[in-house]
C-alpha positions as CSV (number, residue, x, y, z in Angstrom):
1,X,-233.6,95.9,127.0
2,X,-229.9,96.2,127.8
3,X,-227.3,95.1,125.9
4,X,-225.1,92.9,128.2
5,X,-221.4,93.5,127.2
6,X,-218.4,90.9,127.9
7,X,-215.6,93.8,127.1
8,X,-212.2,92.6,126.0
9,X,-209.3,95.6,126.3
10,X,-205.9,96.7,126.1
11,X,-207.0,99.4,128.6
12,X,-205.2,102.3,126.6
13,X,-207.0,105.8,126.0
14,X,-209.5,104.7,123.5
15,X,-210.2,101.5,125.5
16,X,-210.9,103.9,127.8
17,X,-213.3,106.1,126.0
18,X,-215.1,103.4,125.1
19,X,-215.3,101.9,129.0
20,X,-216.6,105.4,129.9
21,X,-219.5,105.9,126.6
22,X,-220.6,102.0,127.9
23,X,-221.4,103.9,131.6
24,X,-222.9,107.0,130.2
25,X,-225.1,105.2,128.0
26,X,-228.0,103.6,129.4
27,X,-228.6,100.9,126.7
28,X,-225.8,99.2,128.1
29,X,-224.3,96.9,130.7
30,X,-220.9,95.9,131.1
31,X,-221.3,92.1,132.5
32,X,-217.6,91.4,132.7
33,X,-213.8,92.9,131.9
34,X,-211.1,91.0,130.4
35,X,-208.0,93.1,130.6
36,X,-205.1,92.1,127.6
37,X,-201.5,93.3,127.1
38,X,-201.5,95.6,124.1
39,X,-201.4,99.4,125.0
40,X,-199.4,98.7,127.9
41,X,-198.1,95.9,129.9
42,X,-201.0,94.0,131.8
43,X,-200.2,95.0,134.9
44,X,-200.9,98.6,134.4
45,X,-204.3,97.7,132.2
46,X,-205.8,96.1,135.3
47,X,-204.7,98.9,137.6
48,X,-206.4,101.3,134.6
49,X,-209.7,99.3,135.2
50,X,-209.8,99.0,138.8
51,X,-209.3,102.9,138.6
52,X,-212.0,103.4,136.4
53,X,-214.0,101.4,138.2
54,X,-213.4,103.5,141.5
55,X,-214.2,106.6,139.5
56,X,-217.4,105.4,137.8
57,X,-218.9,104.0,140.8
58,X,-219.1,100.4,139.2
59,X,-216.9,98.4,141.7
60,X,-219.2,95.5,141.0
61,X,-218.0,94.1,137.6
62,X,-216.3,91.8,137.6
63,X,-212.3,91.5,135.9
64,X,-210.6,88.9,134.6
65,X,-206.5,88.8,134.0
66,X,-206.3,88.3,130.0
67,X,-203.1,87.2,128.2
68,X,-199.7,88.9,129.3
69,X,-198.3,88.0,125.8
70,X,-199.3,87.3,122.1
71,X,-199.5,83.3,120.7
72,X,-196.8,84.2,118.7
73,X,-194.0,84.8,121.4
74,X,-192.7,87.7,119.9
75,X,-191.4,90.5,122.5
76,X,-194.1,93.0,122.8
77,X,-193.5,96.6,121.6
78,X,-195.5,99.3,123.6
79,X,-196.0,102.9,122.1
80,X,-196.1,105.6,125.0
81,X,-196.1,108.3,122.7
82,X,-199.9,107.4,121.4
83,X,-201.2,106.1,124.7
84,X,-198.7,107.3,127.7
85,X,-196.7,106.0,129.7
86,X,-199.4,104.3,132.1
87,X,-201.8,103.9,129.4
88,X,-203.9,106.7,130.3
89,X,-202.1,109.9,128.3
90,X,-200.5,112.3,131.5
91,X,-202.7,110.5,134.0
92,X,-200.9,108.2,136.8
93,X,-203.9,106.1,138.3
94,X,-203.3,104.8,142.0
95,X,-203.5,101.6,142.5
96,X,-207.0,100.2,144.2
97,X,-207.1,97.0,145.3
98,X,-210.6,95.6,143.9
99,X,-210.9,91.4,143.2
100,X,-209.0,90.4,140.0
101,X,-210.0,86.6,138.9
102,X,-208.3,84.5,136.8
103,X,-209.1,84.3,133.1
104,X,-210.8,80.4,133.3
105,X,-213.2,82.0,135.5
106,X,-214.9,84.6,133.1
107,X,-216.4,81.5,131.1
108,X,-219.3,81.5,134.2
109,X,-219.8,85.0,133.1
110,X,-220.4,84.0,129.6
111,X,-222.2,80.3,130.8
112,X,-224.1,82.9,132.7
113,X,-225.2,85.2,130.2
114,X,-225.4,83.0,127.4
115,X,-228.6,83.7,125.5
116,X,-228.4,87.7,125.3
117,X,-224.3,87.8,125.6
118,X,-221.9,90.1,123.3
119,X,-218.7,89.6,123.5
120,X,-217.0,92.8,122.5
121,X,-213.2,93.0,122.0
122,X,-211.2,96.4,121.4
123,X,-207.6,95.1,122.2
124,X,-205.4,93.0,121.7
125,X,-207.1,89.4,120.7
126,X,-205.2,86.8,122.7
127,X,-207.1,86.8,125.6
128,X,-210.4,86.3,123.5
129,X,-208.6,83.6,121.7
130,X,-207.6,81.7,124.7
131,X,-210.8,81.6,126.3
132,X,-211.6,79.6,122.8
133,X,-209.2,77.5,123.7
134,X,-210.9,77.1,127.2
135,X,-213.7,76.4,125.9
136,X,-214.9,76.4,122.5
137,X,-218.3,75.0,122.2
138,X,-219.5,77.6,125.3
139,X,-218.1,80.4,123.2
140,X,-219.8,79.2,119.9
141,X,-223.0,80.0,121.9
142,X,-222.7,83.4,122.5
143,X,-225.3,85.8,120.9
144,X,-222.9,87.8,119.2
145,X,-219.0,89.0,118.5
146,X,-218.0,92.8,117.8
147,X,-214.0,92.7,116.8
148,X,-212.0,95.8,116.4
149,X,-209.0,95.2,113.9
150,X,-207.9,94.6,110.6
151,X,-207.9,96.6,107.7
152,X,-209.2,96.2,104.1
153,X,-208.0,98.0,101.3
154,X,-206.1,100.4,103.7
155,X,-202.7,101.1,105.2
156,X,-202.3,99.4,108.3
157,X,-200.9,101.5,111.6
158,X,-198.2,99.4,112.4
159,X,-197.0,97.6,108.7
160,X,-198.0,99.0,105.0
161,X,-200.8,96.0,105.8
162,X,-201.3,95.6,108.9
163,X,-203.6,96.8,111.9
164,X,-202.4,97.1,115.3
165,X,-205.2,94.5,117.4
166,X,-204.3,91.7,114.7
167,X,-201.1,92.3,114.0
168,X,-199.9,91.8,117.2
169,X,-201.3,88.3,117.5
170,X,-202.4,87.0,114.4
171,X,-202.4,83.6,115.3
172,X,-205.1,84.6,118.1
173,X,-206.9,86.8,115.2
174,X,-206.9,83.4,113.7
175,X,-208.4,81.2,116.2
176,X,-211.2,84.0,116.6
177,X,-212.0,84.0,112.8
178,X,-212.1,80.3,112.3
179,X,-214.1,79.7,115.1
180,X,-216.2,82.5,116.4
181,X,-220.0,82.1,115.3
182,X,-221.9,85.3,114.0
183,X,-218.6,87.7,114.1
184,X,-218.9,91.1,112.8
185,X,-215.5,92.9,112.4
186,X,-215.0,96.5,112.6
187,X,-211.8,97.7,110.6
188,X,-209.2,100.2,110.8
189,X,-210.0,102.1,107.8
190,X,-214.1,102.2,109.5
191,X,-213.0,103.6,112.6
192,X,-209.9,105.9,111.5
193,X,-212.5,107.6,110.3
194,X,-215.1,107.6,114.0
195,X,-213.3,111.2,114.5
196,X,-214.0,113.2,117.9
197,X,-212.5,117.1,117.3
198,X,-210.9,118.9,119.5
199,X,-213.5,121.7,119.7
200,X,-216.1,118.6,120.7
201,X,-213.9,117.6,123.6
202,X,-213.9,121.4,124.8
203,X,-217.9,121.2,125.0
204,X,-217.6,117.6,126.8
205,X,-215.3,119.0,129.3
206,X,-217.3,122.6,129.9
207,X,-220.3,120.1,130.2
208,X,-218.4,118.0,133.3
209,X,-216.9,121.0,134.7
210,X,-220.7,122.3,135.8
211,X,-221.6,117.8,136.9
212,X,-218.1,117.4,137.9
213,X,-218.6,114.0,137.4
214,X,-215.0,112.4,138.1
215,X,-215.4,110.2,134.6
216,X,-216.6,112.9,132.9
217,X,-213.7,115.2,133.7
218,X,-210.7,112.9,132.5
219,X,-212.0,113.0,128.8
220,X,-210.0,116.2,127.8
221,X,-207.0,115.0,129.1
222,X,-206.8,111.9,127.7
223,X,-208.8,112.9,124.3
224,X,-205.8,115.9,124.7
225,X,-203.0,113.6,124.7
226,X,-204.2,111.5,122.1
227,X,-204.6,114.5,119.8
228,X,-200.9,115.6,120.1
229,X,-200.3,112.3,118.7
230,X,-202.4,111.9,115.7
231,X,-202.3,115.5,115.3
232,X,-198.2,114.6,114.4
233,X,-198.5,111.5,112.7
234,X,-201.6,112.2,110.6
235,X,-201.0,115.4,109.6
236,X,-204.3,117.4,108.8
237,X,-206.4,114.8,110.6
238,X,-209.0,117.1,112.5
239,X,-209.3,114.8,115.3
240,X,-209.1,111.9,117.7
241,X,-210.2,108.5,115.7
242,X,-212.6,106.4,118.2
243,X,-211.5,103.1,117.4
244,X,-212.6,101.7,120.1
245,X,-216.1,103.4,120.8
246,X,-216.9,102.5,117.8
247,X,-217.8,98.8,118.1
248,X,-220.5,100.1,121.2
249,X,-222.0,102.5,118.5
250,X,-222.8,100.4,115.9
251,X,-224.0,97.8,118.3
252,X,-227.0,100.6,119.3
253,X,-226.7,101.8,115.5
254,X,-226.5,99.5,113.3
255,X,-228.8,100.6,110.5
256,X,-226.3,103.6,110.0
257,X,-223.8,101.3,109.0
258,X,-222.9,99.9,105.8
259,X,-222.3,95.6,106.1
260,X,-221.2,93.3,103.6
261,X,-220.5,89.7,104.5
262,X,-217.3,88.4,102.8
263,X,-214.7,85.5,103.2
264,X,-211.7,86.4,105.8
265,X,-208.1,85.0,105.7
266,X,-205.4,86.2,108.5
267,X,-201.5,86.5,106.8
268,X,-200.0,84.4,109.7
269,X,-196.7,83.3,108.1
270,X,-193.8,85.7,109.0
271,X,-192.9,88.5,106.2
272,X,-194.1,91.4,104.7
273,X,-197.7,90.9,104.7
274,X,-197.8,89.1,108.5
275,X,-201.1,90.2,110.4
276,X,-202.8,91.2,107.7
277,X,-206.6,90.4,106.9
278,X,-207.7,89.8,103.5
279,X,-211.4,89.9,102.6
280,X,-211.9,88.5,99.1
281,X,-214.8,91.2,97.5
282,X,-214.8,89.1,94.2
283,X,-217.9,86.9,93.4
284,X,-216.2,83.8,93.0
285,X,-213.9,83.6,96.4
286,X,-211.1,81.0,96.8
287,X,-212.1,78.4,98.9
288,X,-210.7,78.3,103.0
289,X,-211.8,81.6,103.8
290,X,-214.1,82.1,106.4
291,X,-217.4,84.2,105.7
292,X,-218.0,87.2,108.7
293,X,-219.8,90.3,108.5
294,X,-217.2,93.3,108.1
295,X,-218.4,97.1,107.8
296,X,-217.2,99.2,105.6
297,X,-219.0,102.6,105.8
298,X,-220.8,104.3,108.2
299,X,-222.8,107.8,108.9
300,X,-220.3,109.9,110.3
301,X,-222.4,113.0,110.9
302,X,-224.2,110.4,113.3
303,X,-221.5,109.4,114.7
304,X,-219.9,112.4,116.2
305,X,-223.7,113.4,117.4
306,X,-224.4,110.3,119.0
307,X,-221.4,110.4,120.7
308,X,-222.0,114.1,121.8
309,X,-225.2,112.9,122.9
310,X,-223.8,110.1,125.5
311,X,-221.3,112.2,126.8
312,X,-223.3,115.5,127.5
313,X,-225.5,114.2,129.8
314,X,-225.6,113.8,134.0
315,X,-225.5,110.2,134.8
């Protein structure tokens, strides 16, 4: 049976890949599109989508405008040296005009799809906290929660502690943990390690040159463009970290993975240590955190053939 998908995104190149693995794989459908600020400004996420969309033949799911700004009110920095200036590395989508609805209107998806529904959010978290807001009870019912961000005993990417999805909202990061039922979040020191190599993207792309298949043919480019920038500020790093494919994976692979369920506490008070997520590993934990399932390892080996196997393959 499918999995059906409710994809939150900041519509940025490993939003992308992850949008793209979701239509090569077969196991899964995307229900719904929330498109958040994060890796660019709105605007250009939902114009990302809607090109996506065009290219993937899949005008029919729906999208939904997410948040254009974090709970916190603090000016939004965006980083077109890691994603580009559009979002999508040295591409410049067109603009096609498919529906966009507003965000209140993605709770019928998820009234809709209730019993088998996983809500799956790569971005930004703002838009997944709002529709909380919206409606929390509805949201409690959802089958399942997959959240990219954090760290845990790691360097964060944009502070010494902090990861990028949760430190730019952590007050949304912590309306998601307090009241999101059967959450499992996926960290930054998991998926820095979900590594693609250059070499891999070559084969991908030799692959698409022979199906020409229009999604299939953007990979290198943006994989390319995303290189150059780890490549500089990870030095030795032998490839492209799927962050945000990663969360899909482990939903079709999740006896590769390594889980432990712990108490959570998001840093929300301004300083050093704001957006950062503490997991208390001790057996005794301090009281008023919240228990979610985090991983912590997972079969990498697997993970880059998996991945080869979605991507070289005719859809």
């Amino acid at each position: 049976m499918k999995r059906k998908i409710l994809l939150f995104g900041d519509f940025g190149i490993d939003d992308t890949i992850a949008l793209l693995y979701s239509f090569f794989n077969e196991e899964i459908e995307i229900v719904g599109i929330v498109a958040d600020y994060g890796n660019a400004p709105r605007e250009k996420v939902l114009r990302n989508i809607n090109y996506l969309k065009y290219l993937s033949g899949n005008q029919d799911i729906p999208v939904f405008e997410g948040a254009t700004c974090p709970l916190t009110g603090i000016e939004i920095v965006y980083y077109p040296e890691v994603h580009g200036p559009e979002g999508l590395g040295p591409i410049i989508p067109p603009t096609i005009n498919y529906p966009i609805y507003p965000l209140y209107m993605v709770l019928g998806v998820v009234e809709k799809n209730l019993a088998d529904l996983i809500i799956v959010n790569v971005g930004r978290v703002s838009s997944l906290a709002a529709t909380f807001i919206l409606g929390v009870k509805l949201m409690q019912e959802a089958k399942e929660y997959l959240l990219m961000g954090g760290a845990f005993f790691y360097p964060g990417n944009v502070t010494a502690v902090a990861e990028a999805n949760f430190y730019g909202d952590p007050y949304a990061a912590n309306i998601i943990i307090n009241y999101a039922k059967n959450l499992t979040i996926i960290p930054l020191n998991v998926t820095q390690r979900a590594i693609i190599t250059p070499n891999q993207v070559e084969q991908i792309d030799q692959f698409h040159q022979k199906t020409k298949d229009p999604i299939g043919l953007i990979i290198k480019p943006l994989l390319n463009y995303y290189y150059q920038f780890y490549s500089q500020s990870v030095p030795g790093i032998e490839g492209s970290p799927l962050h945000d494919v990663f969360p899909l994976w482990y939903l079709l692979n999740k006896g590769k993975v390594t889980l432990r369920e712990m108490p959570i506490k998001m840093i929300v008070d301004r300083g050093d240590a704001f957006g950062q997520s503490i997991g208390d590993f001790r057996s005794r934990p301090t009281p008023g955190f919240v228990k979610h399932k985090v991983v912590l390892n997972f079969d990498e080996f697997q993970f880059k053939n998996d991945i080869m196997g979605a991507f070289l393959q005719v859809r």
